[in-house]
N, C-alpha and C positions, 0 to 999 in steps of 0.2 A: 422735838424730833425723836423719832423712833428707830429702833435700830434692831439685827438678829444680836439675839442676849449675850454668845459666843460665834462670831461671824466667822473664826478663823478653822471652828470646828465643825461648826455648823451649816452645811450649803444651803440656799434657796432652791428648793426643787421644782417650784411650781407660783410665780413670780404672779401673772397674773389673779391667780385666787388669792394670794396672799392681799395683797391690795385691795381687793374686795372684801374679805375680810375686815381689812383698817375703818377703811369707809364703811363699815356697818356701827363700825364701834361707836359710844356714848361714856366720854367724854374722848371725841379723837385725837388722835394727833396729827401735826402741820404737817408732818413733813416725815417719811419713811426714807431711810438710805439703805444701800449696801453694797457691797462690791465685790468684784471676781477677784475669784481665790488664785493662787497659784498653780500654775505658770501661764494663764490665758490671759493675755495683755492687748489681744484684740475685741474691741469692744460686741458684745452678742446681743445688747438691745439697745431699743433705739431712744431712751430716757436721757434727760438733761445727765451730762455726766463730766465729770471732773477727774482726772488723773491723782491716785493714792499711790507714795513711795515707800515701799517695803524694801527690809534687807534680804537678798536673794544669795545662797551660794549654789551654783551652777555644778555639779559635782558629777566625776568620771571615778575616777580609782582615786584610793588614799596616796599612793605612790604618785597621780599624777595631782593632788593639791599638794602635796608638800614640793615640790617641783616647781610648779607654774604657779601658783593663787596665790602663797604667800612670799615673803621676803624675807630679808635678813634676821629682821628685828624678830618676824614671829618664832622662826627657824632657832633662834638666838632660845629665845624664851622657852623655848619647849626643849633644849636641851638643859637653861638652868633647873626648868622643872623637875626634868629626870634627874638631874645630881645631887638638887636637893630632898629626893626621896617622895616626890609626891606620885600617888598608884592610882591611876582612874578604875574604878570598878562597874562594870553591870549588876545590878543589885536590885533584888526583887521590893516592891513594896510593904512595908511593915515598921514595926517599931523600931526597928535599930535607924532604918533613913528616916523618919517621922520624927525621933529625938535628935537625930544629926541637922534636919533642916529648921528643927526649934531652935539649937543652938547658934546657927548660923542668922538665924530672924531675930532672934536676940543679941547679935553683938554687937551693935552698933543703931543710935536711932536715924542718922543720916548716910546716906550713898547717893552719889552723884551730885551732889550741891541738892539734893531734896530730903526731906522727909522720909522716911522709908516706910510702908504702909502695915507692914508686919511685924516691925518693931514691935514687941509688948503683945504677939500671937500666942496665944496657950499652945497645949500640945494636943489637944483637940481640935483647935481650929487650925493649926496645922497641916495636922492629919483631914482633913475636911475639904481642904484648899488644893491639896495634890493627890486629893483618890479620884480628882475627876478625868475622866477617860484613861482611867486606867487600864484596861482593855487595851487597848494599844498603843497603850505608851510606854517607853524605856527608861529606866532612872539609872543615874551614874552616882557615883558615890567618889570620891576623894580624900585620899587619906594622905597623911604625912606623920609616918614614928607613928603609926595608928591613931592618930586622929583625927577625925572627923571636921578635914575644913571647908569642905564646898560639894556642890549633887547640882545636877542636870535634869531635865526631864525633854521627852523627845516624845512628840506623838503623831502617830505615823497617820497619815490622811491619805486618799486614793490616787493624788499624784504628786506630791510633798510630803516631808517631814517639817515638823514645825519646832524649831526650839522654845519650849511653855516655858520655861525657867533653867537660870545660868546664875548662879551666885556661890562666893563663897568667902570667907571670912577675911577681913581686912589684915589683921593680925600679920597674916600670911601674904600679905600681898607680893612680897620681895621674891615668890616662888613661882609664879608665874601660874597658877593655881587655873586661872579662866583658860589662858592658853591650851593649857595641858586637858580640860573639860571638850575644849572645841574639839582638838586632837582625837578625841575618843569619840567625839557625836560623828563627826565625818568618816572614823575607821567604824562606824558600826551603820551607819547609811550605807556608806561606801557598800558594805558586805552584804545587806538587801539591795541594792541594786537603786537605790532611791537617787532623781536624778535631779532634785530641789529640794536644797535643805532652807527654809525661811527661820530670821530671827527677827521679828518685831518690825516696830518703822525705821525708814531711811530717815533720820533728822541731824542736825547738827550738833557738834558736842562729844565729849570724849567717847560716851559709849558708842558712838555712831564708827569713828576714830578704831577703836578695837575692832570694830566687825570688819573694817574696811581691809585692816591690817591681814585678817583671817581671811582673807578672799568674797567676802562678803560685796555684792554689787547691787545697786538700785535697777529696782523692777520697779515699772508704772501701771500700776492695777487700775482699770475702771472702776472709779464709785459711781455711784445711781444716787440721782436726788430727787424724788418723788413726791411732787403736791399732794396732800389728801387734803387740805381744805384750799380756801381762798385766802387767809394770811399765811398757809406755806406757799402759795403761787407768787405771793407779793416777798415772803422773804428769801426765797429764792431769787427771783428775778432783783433784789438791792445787796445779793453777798452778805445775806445775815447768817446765812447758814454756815459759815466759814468761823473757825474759834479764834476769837479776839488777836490770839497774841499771831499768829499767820496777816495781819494787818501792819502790825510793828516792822520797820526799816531791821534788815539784820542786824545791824550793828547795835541798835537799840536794843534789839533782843539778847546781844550777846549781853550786853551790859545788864541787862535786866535778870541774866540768869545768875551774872557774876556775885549782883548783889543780894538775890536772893539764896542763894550759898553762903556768902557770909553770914546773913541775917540768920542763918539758922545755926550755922557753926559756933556762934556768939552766941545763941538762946541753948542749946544743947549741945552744949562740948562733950567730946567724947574721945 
C-alpha cells in the first residue's frame, strides 16, 4: 500500500493523474489510499472509501473555549499550571528550542505504555525532524524557573492548523505542563482567526482522554482506498487493507495495550 509521504501537509491536487502515474510504475503498488483533510467530511469522489477519525477542536475565541470546550478538571489544571510557574512562550526556531526538544526526547525511553521513537535522537537529528515546514509553522516553548520542560509546534495549513508535536518532560508532569501548551496553541489560533485546530487520530487511550478533555472532538474524514493492481482489487474487497490490531474485540485491545506497557516498563525502567 502506497500513501502521500506527509498526507496531513501535503494535499492531493490532481487525483486522477496521480493514479496514472502509480499504474505506470515498475515495481507497483496494490493499493494507493488517502484522505480528505480538514474540515471536508463530505465525501468529493466517488472511490471505495472508509471513514478516518481525527481529533478536531472546532475553535471561536479563546474566551469562548475556556467557557464552553473544556471543564473543571482542564480549567483546574491550567490554573495549577500558572501557580506552579510554568510561561508558555512563542519562540523562533533555532538552537536554544533544538537543545530544549533534545532534552525533552531524551528524558525518558517510554510514553504512553510505548516506546518513544526519539528517545536516543542526537541534536541534529533533532533539529532535522522539526525544520520541516517551518515556514509556517509556530513553536512554543515552556518553561518553569527557566527551564526548559516541554515546545509545541503548530503548522498552519489553508484551512486548519495542525498540532505536529505536543510533548513535554515527564519530570514535570504534576504541572500540568501539556494543558498549559494546548492553552497557548488555541490563544494563538484563536488570534489568526483559524477555525480548526487538528491533533492527530481519534483512538482510545489516555492521549485520546486529554484531547477530549481539551475540547478536542471526533471528525470523520473520507479515506480513499484505490486498486492499482489486481491483488489490491482482491485485498480490498477481504478487509486486508485494514491494520491487524482494528480486527481485535476492544476489550482485547485494551488488554493488549496494557500488557504491552508493562512489558516495556519491565525491559526499560525509567
Amino acid at each position: 500500500m502506497c500513501r502521500i509521504a506527509a498526507p496531513w501537509y501535503e494535499p492531493v491536487r490532481d487525483i486522477e493523474k496521480l493514479i496514472q502515474a502509480l499504474k505506470r510504475l515498475r515495481p507497483r503498488p496494490d493499493l494507493f489510499t488517502f484522505f480528505q483533510r480538514v474540515p471536508r467530511v463530505d465525501p468529493e469522489y466517488a472511490y471505495f472509501m472508509e471513514r478516518y477519525s481525527v481529533a478536531v477542536l472546532q475553535l471561536g475565541s479563546y474566551a469562548d473555549w475556556l467557557a464552553r470546550s473544556v471543564g473543571k478538571k482542564t480549567r483546574h489544571s491550567l490554573r495549577n499550571a500558572l501557580a506552579k510557574g510554568v510561561i508558555i512562550l512563542e519562540i523562533e526556531f533555532g538552537d536554544e528550542l533544538v537543545a530544549g526538544i533534545h532534552e525533552v526526547y531524551n528524558e525518558t525511553p517510554i510514553r504512553y505504555g510505548k516506546k518513544f521513537p526519539h528517545y536516543g535522537d542526537t541534536m541534529a537529528t533533532a533539529r532535522s525532524e522539526n525544520i520541516t515546514y517551518v515556514e509556517r509553522s509556530q513553536f512554543l516553548a515552556a518553561y518553569c524557573q527557566e527551564e526548559f520542560v516541554g515546545f509545541a509546534k503548530i503548522v498552519f495549513e489553508e484551512e486548519f492548523a495542525d498540532v505536529l508535536q505536543l510533548l513535554s518532560k515527564t519530570s514535570h508532569r504534576d504541572k500540568n505542563v501539556n494543558n498549559a501548551l494546548i492553552a497557548k496553541i488555541v490563544e494563538v489560533c484563536a488570534s489568526r482567526g483559524v477555525a480548526h485546530v487538528a491533533y492527530g487520530d481519534w483512538d482510545s487511550g489516555t492521549l485520546t482522554d486529554f484531547k477530549r478533555h481539551c475540547g478536542f472532538t471526533k471528525m470523520d474524514l473520507p479515506r480513499y482506498y484505490i486498486p492499482i493492481t489486481t491483488w489490491g482489487a482482491i485485498a480490498l474487497k477481504f478487509g486486508l487493507h485494514r491494520p491487524l490490531r482494528t480486527l481485535a474485540p476492544p476489550r482485547m485491545a485494551r488488554l493488549a495495550r496494557k500488557a504491552r506497557s508493562w512489558w516495556h516498563h519491565l525491559r526499560m525502567p525509567h
